[in-house]
C-alpha positions as CSV (number, residue, x, y, z in Angstrom):
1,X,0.0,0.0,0.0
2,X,2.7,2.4,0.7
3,X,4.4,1.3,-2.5
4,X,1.8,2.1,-4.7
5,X,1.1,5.6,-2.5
6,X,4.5,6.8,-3.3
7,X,4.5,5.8,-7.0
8,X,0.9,7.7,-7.4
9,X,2.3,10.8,-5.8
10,X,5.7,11.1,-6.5
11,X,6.7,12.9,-9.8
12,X,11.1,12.0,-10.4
13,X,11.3,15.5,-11.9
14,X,9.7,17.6,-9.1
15,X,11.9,15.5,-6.7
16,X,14.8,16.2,-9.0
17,X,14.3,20.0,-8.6
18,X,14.3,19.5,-5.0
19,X,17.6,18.0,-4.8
20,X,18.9,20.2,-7.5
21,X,18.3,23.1,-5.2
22,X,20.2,21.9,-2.4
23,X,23.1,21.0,-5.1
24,X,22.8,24.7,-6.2
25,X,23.4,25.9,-2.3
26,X,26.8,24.5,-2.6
27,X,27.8,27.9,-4.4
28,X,27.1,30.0,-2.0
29,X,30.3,30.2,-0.2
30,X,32.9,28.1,1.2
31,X,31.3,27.5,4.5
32,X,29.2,24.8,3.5
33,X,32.4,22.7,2.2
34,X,33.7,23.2,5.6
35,X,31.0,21.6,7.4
36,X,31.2,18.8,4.8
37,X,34.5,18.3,6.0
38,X,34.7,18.3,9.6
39,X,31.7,15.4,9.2
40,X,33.9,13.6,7.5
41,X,37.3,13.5,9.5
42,X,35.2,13.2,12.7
43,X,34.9,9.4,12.8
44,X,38.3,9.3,10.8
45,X,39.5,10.5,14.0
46,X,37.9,8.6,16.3
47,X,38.9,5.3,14.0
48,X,42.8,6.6,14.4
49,X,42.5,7.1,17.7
50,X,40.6,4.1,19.1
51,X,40.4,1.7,16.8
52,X,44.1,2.2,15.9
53,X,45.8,4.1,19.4
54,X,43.9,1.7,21.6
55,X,43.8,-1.2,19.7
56,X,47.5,-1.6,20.3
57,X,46.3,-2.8,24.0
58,X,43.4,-4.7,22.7
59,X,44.9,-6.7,20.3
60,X,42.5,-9.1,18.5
61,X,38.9,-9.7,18.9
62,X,36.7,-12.5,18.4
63,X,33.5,-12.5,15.9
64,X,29.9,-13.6,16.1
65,X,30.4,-15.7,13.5
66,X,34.2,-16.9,14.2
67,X,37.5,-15.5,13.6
68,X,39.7,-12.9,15.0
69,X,40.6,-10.0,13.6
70,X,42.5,-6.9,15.0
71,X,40.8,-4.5,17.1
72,X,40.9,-1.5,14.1
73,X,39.1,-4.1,11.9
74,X,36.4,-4.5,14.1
75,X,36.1,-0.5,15.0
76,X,36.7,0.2,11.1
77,X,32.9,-0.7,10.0
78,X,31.3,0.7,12.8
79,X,32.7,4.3,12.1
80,X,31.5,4.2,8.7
81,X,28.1,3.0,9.9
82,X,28.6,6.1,12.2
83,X,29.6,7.8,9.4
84,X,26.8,7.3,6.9
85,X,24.6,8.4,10.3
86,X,26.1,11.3,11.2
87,X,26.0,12.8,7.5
88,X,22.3,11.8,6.8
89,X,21.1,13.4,9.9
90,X,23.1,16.4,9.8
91,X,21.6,17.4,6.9
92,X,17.7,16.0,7.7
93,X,17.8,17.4,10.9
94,X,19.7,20.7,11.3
95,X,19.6,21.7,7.7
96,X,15.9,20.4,6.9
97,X,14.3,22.0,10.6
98,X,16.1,25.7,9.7
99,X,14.6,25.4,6.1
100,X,10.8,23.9,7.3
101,X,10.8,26.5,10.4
102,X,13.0,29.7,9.7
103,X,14.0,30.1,6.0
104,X,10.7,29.2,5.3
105,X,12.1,27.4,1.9
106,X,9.5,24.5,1.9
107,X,6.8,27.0,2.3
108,X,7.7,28.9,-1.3
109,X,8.3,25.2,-2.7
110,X,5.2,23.9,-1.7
111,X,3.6,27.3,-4.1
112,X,5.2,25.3,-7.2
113,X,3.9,22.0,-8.1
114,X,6.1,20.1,-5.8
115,X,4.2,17.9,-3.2
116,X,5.3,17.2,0.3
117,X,6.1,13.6,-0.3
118,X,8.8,15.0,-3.3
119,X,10.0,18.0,-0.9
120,X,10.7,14.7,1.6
121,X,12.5,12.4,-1.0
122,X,14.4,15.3,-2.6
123,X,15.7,16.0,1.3
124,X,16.5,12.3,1.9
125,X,18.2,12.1,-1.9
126,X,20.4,14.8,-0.7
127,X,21.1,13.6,2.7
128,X,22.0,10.8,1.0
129,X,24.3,12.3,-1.6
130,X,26.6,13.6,1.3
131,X,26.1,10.6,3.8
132,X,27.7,9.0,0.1
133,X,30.3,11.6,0.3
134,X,31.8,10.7,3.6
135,X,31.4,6.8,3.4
136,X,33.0,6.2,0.3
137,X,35.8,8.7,1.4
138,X,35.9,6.8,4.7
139,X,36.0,3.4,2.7
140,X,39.7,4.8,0.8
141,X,40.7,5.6,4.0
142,X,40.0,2.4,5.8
143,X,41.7,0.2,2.7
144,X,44.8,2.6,2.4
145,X,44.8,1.0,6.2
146,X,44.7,-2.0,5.4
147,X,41.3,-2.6,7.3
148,X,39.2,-3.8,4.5
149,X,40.2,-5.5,1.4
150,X,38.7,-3.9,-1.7
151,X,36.1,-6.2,-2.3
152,X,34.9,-5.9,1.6
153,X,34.7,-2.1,0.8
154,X,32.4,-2.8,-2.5
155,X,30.4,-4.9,-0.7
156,X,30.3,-2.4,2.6
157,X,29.3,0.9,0.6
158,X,25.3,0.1,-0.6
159,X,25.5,-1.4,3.2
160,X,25.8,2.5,4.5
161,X,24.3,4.0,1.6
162,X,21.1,2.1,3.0
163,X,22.2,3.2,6.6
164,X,22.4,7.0,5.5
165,X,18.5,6.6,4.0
166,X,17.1,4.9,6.9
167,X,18.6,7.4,9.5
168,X,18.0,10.4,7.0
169,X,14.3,9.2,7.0
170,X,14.0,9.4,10.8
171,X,15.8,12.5,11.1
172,X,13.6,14.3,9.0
173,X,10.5,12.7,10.7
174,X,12.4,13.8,14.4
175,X,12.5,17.3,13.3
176,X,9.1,17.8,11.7
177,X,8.5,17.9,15.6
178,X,10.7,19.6,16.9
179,X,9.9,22.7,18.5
180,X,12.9,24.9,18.7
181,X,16.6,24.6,18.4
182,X,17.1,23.5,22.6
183,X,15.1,20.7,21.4
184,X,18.0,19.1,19.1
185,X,20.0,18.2,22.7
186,X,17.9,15.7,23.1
187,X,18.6,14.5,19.6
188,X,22.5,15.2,20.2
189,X,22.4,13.5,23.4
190,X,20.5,10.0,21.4
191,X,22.8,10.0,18.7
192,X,25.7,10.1,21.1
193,X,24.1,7.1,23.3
194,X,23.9,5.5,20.1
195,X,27.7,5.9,19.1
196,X,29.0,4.7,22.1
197,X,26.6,1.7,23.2
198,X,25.6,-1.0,19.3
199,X,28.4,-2.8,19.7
200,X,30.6,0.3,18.2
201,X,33.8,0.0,20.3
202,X,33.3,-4.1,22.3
203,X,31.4,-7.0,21.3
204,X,27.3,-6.6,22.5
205,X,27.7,-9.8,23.8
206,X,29.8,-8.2,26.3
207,X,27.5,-5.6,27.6
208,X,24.9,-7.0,30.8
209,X,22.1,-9.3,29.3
210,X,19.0,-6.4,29.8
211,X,21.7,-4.2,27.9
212,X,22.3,-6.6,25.5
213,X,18.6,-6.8,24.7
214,X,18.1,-3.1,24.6
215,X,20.9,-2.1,22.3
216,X,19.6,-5.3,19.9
217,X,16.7,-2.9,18.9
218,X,18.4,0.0,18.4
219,X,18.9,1.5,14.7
220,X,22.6,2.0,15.2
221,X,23.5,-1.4,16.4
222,X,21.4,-3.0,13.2
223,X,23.7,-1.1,11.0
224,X,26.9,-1.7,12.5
225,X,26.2,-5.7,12.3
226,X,25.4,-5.5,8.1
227,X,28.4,-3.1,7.7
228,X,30.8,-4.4,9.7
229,X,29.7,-8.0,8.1
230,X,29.9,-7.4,4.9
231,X,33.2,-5.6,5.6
232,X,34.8,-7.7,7.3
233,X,33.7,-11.0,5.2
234,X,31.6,-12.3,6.9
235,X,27.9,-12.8,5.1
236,X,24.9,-14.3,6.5
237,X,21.4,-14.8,6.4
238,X,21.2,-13.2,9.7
239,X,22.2,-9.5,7.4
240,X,19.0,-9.7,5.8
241,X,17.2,-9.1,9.4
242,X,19.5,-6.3,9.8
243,X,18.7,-4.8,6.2
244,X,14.9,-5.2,6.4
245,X,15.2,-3.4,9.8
246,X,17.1,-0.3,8.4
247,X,14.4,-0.4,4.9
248,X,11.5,0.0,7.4
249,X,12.9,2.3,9.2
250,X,13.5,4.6,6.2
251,X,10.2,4.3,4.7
252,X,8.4,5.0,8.2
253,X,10.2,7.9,8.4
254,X,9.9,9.5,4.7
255,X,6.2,9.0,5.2
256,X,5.9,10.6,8.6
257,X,7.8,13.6,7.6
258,X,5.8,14.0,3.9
259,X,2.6,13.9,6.4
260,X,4.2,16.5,8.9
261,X,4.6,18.5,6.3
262,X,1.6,18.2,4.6
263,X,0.0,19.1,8.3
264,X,1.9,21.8,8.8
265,X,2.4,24.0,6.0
266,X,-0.7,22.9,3.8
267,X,-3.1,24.5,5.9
């Protein structure tokens, strides 16, 4: 049903314009690059740092499914999960809240043709245009380390291009309710619980068991289990579960947001 609601709906030119507005932003000055940037050698840090600094003490570490790799491999594919997160919902939450509440951009769209349902894809196809950006950038990086062979990294990048859609849905569904900018601590203050507790930096079979089954329903752990799976070479049926998980995720959250949108500015 939601299929065919989309594909009634949804014309691929109108949602072209949308993104091709966003790419036209890009000229407006150099500041823009620069945030680009610093989302992108965030997580390289932390990957340098950690997963290489720290990993000297660690040494190797076992995997679900067997094997024991070195402590960087296992951090290496759950930064560029982190990676394809942070860039989708910097730009579907920030970015999309200042243009839906202040700039009022969406309102003069929404005088064209363009529906809310297009305004939402051409927000999550550019969200997913940068969270691109940074992952395949992150993906040189981690097999000029060694920490990936080149087919691992092939096989990881539609793995966080599907990460980047599924948290770029949410985040523009979160901030069609947001009320003001304080609100986005509570947001900051998620994502961060997030980056520190799916099975980013230790094995979740590690954590206490009500732990364990908290984190196993979280959006961020689900994505670091397909990426780092894949990445690592290690395929399974059970990435499937993962995958379906992140899909729903994305489509409940592009259809929450196109109906936030109609609600609030089609009045």
């Amino acid at each position: 049903m939601v299929t065919t609601m989309l594909a009634a709906r949804v014309s691929p030119g109108r949602v072209g314009a949308v993104l091709g507005r966003n790419v036209a932003a890009l000229r407006t000055g150099p500041s823009y690059w620069l945030v680009l940037l610093s989302g992108f050698f965030e997580p390289v840090l932390y990957l340098l740092s950690i997963g290489v600094g720290v990993g000297a003490l660690v040494g190797g570490l076992e995997l679900p499914g067997g094997g024991v790799v070195d402590y960087a491999v296992f951090v290496a594919p759950a930064m560029l999960a982190v990676s394809a997160m942070s860039g989708a919902l910097s730009e579907t939450t920030f970015n999309f809240f200042f243009k839906m509440k202040y700039s009022k951009t969406f309102e003069a769209v929404l005088a064209t043709p363009v529906r809310p349902l297009e305004i939402a894809l051409g927000e999550l196809s550019w969200a997913l245009v940068r969270s691109s950006l940074y992952t395949g950038a992150f993906l040189v990086v981690m097999v000029a380390l060694g920490l990936t062979s080149p087919v691992g990294a092939l096989a990881a990048f539609p793995a966080a291009l599907l990460v980047g859609v599924a948290f770029g849905g949410v985040g523009m569904a979160i901030s069609t309710l947001m009320r003001g900018w304080q609100d986005f601590d509570l947001l900051t203050t998620g994502q961060f619980a997030l980056f520190l507790f799916s099975g980013t930096f230790s094995p979740v079979r590690d954590y206490p068991a009500v732990m364990e089954a908290v984190v196993a329903v979280t959006p961020l752990f689900h994505a670091v289990e397909l990426v780092r799976g894949l990445a690592v070479g290690q395929p399974g049926w059970g990435l499937l579960g993962h995958a379906a998980y992140l899909v729903v995720m994305a489509v409940a959250g592009l259809v929450f947001a196109a109906r936030r949108i109609q609600r609030t500015l089609c009045v």
